[in-house]
TORPA-4810 file (N, C-alpha, C, O; in nm, 3 decimals):
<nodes>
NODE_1_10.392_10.992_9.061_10.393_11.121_8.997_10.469_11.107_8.866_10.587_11.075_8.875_X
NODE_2_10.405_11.131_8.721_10.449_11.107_8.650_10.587_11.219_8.626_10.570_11.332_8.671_X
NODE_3_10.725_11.187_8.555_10.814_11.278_8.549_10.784_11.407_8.468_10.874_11.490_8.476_X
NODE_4_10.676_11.443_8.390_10.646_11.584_8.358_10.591_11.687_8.480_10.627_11.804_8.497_X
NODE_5_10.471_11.591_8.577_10.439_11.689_8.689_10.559_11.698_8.779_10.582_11.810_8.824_X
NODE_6_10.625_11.621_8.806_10.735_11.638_8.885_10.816_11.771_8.824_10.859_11.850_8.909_X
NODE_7_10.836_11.796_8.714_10.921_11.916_8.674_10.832_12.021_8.671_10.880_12.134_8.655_X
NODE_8_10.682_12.006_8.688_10.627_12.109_8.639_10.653_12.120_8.820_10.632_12.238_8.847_X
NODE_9_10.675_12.073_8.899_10.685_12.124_9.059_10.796_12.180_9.057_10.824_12.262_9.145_X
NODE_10_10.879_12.150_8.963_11.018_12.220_9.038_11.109_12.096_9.048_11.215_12.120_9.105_X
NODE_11_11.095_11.993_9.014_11.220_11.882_9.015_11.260_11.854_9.149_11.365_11.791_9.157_X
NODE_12_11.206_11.884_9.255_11.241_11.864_9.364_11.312_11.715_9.402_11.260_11.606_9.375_X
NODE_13_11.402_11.727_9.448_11.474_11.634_9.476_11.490_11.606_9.696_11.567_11.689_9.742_X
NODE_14_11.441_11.529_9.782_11.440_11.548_9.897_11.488_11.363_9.917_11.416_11.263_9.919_X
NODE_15_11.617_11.377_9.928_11.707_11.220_9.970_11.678_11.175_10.118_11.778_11.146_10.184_X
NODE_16_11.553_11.164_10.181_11.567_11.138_10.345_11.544_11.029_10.355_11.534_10.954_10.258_X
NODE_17_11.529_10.993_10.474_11.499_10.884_10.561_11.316_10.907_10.535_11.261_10.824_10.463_X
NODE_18_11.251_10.992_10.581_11.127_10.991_10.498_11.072_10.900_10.376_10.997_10.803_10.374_X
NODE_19_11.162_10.992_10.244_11.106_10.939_10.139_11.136_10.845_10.099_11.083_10.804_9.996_X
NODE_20_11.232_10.771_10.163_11.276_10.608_10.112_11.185_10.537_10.208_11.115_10.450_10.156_X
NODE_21_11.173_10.554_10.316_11.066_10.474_10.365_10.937_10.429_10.374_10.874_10.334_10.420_X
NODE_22_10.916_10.554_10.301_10.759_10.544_10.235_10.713_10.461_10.116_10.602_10.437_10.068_X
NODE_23_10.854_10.419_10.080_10.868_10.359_9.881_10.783_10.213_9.954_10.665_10.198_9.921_X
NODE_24_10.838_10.119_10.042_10.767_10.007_10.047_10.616_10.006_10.103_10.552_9.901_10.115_X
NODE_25_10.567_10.132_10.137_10.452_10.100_10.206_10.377_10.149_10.068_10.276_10.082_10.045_X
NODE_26_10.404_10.250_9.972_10.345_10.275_9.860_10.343_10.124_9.821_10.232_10.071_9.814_X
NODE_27_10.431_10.064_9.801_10.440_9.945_9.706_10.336_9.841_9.808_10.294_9.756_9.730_X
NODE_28_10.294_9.819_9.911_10.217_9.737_10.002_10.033_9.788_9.929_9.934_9.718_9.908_X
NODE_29_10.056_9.921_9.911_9.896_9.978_9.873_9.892_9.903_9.737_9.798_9.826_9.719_X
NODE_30_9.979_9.918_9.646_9.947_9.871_9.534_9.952_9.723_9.519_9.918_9.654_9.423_X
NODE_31_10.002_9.688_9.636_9.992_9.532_9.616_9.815_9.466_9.637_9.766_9.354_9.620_X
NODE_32_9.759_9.600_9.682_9.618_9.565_9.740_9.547_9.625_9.610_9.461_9.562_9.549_X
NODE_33_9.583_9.733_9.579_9.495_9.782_9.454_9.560_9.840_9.324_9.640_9.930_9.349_X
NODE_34_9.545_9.812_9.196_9.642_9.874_9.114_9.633_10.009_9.095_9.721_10.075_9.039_X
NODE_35_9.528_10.054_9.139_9.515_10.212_9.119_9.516_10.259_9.240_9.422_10.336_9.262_X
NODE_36_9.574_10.246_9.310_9.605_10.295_9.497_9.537_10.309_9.573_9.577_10.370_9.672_X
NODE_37_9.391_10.258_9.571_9.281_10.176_9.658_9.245_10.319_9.731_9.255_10.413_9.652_X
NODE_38_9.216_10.347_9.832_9.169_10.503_9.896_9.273_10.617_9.921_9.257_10.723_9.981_X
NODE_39_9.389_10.565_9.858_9.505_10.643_9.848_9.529_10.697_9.682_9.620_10.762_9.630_X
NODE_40_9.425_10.649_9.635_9.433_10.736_9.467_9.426_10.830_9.424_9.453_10.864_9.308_X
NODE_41_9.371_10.918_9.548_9.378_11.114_9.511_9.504_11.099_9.485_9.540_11.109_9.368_X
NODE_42_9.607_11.069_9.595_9.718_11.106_9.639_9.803_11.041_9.549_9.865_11.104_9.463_X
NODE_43_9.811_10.892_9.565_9.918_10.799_9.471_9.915_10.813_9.350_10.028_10.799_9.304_X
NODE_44_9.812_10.842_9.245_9.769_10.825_9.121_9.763_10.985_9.046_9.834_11.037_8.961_X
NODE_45_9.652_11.027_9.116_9.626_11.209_9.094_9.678_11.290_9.174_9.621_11.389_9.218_X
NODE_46_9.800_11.253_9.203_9.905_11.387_9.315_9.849_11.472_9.314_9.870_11.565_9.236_X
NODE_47_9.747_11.471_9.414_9.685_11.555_9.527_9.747_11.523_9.636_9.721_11.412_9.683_X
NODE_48_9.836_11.602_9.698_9.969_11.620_9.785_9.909_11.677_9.912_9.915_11.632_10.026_X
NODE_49_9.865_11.757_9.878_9.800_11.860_9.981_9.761_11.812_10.104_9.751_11.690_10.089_X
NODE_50_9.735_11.842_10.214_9.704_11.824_10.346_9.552_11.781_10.316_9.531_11.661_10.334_X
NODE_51_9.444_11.857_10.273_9.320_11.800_10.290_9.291_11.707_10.236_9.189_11.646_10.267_X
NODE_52_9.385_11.661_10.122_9.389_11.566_10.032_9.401_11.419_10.110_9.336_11.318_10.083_X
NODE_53_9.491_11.436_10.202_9.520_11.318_10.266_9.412_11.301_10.349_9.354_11.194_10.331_X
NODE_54_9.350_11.398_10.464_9.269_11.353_10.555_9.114_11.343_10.491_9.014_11.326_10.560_X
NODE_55_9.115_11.356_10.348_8.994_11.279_10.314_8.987_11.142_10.278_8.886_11.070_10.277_X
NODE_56_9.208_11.087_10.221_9.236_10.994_10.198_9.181_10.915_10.372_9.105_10.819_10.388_X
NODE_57_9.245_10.986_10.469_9.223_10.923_10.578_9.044_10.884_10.662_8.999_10.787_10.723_X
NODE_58_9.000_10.990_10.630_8.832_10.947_10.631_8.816_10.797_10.598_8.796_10.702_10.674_X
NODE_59_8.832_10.802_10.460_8.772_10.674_10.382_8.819_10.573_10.432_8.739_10.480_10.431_X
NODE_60_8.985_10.532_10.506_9.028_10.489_10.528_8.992_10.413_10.650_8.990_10.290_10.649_X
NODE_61_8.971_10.466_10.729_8.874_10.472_10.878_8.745_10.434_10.858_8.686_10.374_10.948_X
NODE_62_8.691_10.460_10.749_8.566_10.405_10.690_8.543_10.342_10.625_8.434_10.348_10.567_X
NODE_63_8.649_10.231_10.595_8.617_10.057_10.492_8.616_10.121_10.345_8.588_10.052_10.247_X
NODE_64_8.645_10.240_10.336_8.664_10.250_10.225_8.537_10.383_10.145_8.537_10.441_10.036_X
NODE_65_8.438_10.387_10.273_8.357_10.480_10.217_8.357_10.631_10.251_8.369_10.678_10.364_X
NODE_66_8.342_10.700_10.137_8.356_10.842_10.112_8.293_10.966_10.247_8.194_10.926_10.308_X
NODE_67_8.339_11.082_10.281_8.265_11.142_10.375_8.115_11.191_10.297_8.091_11.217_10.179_X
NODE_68_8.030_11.191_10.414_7.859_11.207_10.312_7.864_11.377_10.247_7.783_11.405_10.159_X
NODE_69_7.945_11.464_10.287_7.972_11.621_10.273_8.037_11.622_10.125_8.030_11.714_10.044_X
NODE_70_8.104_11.494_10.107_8.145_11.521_9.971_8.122_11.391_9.880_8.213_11.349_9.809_X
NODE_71_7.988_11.325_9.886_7.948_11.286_9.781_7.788_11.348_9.719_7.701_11.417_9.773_X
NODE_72_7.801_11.282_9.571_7.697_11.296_9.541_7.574_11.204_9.452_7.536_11.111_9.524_X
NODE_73_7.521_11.206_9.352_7.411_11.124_9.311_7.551_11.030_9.223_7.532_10.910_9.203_X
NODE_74_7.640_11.072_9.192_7.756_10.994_9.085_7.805_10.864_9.163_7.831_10.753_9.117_X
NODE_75_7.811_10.925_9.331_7.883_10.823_9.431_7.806_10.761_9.510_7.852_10.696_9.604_X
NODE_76_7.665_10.770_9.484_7.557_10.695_9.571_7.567_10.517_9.542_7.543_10.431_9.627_X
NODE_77_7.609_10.492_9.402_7.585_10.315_9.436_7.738_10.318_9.469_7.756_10.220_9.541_X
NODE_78_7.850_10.380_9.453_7.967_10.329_9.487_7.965_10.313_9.659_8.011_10.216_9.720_X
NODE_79_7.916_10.401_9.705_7.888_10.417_9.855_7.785_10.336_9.940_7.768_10.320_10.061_X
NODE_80_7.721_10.289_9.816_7.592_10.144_9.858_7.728_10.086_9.854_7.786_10.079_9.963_X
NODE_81_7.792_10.040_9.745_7.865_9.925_9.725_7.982_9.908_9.865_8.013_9.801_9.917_X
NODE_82_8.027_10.024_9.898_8.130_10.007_10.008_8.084_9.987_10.131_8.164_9.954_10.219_X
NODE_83_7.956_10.002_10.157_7.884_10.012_10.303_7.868_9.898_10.322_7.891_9.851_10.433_X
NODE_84_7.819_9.811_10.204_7.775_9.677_10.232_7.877_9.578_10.216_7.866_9.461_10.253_X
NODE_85_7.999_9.639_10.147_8.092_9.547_10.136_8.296_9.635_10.162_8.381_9.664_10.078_X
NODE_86_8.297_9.645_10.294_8.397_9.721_10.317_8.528_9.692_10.285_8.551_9.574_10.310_X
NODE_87_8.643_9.764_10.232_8.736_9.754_10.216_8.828_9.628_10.327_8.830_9.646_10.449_X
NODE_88_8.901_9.501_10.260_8.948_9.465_10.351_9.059_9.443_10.486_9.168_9.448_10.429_X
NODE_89_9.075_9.431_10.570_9.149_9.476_10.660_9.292_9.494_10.643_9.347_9.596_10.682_X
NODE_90_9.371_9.376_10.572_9.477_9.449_10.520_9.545_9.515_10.466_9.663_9.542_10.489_X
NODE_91_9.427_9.577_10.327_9.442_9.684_10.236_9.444_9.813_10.351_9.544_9.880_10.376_X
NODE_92_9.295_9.834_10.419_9.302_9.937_10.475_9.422_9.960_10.605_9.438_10.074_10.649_X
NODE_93_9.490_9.862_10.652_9.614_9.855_10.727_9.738_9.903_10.623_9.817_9.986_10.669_X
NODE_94_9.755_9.866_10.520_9.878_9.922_10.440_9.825_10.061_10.398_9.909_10.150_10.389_X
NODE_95_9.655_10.098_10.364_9.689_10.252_10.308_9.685_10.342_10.461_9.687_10.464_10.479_X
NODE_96_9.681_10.236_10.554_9.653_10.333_10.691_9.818_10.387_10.702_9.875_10.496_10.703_X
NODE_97_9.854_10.256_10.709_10.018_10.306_10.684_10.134_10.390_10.623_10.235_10.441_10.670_X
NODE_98_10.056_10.382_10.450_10.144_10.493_10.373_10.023_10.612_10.412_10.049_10.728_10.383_X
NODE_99_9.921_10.588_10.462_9.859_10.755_10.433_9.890_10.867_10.596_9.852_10.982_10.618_X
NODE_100_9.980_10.761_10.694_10.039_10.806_10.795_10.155_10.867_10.783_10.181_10.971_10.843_X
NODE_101_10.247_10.801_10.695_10.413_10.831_10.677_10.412_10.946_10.557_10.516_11.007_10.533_X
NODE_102_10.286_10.976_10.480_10.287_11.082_10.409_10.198_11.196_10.490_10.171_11.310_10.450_X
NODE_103_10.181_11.167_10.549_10.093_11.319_10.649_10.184_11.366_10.751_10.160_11.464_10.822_X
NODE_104_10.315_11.276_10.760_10.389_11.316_10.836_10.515_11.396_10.736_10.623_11.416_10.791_X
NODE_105_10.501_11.428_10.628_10.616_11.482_10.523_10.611_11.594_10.494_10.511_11.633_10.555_X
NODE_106_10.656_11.688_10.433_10.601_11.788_10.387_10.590_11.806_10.264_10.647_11.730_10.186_X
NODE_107_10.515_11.907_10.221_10.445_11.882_10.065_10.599_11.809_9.937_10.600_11.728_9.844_X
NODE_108_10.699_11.890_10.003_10.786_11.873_9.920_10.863_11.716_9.889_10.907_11.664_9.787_X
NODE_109_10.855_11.675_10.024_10.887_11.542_10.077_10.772_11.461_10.020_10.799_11.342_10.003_X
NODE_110_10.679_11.491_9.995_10.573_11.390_9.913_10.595_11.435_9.746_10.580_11.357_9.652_X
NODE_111_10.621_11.535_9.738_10.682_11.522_9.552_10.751_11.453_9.579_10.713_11.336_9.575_X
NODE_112_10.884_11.480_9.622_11.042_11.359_9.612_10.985_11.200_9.631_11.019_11.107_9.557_X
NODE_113_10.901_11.189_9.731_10.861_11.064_9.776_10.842_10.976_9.636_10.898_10.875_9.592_X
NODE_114_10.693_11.096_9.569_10.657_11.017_9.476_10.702_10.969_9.315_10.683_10.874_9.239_X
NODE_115_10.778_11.107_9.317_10.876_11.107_9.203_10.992_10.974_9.243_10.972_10.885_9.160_X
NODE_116_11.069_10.946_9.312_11.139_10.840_9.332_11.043_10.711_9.294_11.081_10.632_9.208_X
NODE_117_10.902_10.693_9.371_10.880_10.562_9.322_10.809_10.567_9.179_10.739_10.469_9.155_X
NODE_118_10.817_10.663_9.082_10.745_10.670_8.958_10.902_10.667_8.920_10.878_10.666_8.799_X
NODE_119_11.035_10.664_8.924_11.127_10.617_8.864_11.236_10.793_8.832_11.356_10.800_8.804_X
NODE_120_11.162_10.882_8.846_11.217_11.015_8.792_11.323_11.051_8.836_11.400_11.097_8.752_X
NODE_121_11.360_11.046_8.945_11.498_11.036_9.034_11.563_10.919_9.089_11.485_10.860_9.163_X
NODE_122_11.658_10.871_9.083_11.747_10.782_9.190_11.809_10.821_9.278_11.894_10.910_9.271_X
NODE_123_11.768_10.742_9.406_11.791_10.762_9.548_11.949_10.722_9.545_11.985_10.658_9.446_X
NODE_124_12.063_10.760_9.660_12.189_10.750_9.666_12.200_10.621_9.697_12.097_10.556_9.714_X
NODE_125_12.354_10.548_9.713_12.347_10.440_9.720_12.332_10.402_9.825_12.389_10.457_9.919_X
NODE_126_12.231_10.273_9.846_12.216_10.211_10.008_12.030_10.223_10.023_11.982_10.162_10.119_X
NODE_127_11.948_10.289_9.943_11.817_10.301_9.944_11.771_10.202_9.865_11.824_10.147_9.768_X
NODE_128_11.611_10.179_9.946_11.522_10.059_9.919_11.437_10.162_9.818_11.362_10.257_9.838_X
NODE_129_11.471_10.118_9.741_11.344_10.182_9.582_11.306_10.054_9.490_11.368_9.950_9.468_X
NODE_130_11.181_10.102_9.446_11.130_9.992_9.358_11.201_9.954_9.222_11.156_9.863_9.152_X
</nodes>
């Protein structure tokens, strides 16, 4: 979350056990994709929101391909391309992972989350941040 949307939320600041633990599994997704692989609504275009995630989680469950309710003629070869060639197992194991520990947060706890690993806040001393 870049530090302007973060203020345009409200600067939220949430120091837990949550949002520090989520910092290495964010950092595991990007080790698989630089733009946050089926977690890019969320990681990239903070789309926070609840439905946001369980469409992150669809795809996720699905090698990577989109639900058929929400594509269209734009996502037809991307959706050839993922059917025939699915996301691989450890990518989809790390975004299975951060897209678990963020469905378990609350909206606010995923600003703080993400604002900490985009650099906007520092966690107290004794936290694993990037």
């Amino acid at each position: 979350m870049c530090c302007g949307c973060w203020n345009e939320e409200g600067g939220t600041i949430i120091d837990n056990e949550k949002v520090r633990a989520v910092q290495p599994l964010i950092q595991a997704v990007y080790a698989h994709s630089c733009v946050g692989g089926n977690l890019h609504i969320v990681l990239d275009d903070n789309n926070l929101e609840d439905s946001n995630l369980e469409f992150c989680s669809y795809c996720i469950d699905h090698g990577g391909v989109m639900p058929p309710d929400k594509c269209n003629e734009v996502h037809e070869r991307y959706q050839n391309e993922k059917q025939a060639n699915p996301d691989p197992p450890d990518q989809l194991a790390a975004e299975r992972a951060c897209c678990d520990a963020l469905m378990a947060m609350t909206y606010d706890e995923r600003v703080s989350a993400l604002s900490l690993w985009d650099g906007c806040w520092k966690a107290q001393t004794g936290s694993e941040t990037p």
